[in-house]
C-alpha positions in Angstrom: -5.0 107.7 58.8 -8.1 109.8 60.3 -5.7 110.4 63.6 -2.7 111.5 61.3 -5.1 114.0 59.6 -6.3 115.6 63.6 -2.6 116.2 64.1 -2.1 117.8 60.7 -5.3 119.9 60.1 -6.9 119.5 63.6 -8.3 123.2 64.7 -8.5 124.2 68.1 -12.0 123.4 70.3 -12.9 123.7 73.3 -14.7 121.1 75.4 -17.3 121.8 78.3 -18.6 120.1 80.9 -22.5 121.0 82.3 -21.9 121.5 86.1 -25.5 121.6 88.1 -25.1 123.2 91.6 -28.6 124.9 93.8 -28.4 128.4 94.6 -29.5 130.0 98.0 -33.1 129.1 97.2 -32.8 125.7 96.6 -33.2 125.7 92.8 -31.2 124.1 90.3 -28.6 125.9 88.3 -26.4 124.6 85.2 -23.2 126.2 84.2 -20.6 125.1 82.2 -17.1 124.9 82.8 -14.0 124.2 80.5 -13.1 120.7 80.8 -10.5 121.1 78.2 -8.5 122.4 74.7 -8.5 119.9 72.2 -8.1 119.9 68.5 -10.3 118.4 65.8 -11.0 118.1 62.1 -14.7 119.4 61.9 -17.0 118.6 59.2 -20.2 120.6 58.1 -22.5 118.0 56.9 -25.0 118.6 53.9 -28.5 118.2 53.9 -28.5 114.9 52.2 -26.2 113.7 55.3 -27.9 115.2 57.9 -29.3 112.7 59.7 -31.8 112.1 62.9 -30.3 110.2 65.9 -32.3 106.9 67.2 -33.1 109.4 70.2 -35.4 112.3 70.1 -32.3 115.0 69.3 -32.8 117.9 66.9 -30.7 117.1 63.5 -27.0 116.5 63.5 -25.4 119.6 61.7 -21.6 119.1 61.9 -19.2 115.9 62.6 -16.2 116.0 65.0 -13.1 113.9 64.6 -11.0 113.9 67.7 -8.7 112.3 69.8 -9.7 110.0 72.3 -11.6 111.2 75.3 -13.9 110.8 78.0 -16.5 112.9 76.3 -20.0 112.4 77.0 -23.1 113.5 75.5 -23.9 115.5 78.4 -21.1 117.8 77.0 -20.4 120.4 74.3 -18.0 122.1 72.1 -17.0 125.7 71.6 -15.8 126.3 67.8 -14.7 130.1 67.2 -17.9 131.7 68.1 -20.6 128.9 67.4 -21.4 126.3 70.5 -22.5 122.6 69.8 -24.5 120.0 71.4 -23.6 116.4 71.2 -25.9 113.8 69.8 -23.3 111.2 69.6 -19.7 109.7 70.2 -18.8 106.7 68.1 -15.3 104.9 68.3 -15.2 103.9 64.6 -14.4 100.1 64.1 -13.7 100.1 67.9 -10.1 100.5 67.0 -9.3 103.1 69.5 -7.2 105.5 67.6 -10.1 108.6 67.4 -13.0 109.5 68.5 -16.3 110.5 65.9 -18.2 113.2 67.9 -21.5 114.6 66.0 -23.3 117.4 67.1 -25.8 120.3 66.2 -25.2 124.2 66.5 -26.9 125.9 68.9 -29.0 128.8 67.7 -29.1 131.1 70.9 
């Protein structure tokens, strides 16, 4: 059902990957870099839904549903103009048909 409905009304995302590499004086450096397009259904969530992950994440503001993927939480999405963190990636009912990604908007 939830996969049918990422076909039909899926919009487009992008997915990015953090990529750490040391520049000439030996410091650390992240960049990202486009690991894909995808398509998912995204879901503002109200305050009442909001909710804080077990780890210590700022609060989760919108809800993915996406094909499946080897996203990680070490990854984000680019929506239009507004860029999300993940907090988490849930497989619901580990039935393998779609991935349930929630994340926060970044502010800067």
């Amino acid at each position: 059902m939830i996969a049918h409905l990422i076909e039909k009304y899926g919009k487009d995302i992008e997915v990015q990957r953090a990529t750490i590499t040391t520049d000439s004086f030996g410091n650390d450096v992240l960049s990202w870099t486009k690991l894909r397009d995808d398509v998912a259904v995204v879901r503002q969530l109200s305050q009442d839904e909001r909710y804080q992950n077990q780890q210590d994440t700022p609060m989760t503001t919108h809800r993915f549903y996406m094909a499946l993927s080897d996203l990680t939480l070490q990854d984000r999405i680019l929506f239009g103009t507004e860029t999300f963190n993940i907090t988490s990636i849930h497989d619901p009912m580990h039935m393998e048909r779609f991935l349930q990604v929630d994340g926060y908007q970044r502010e800067d």
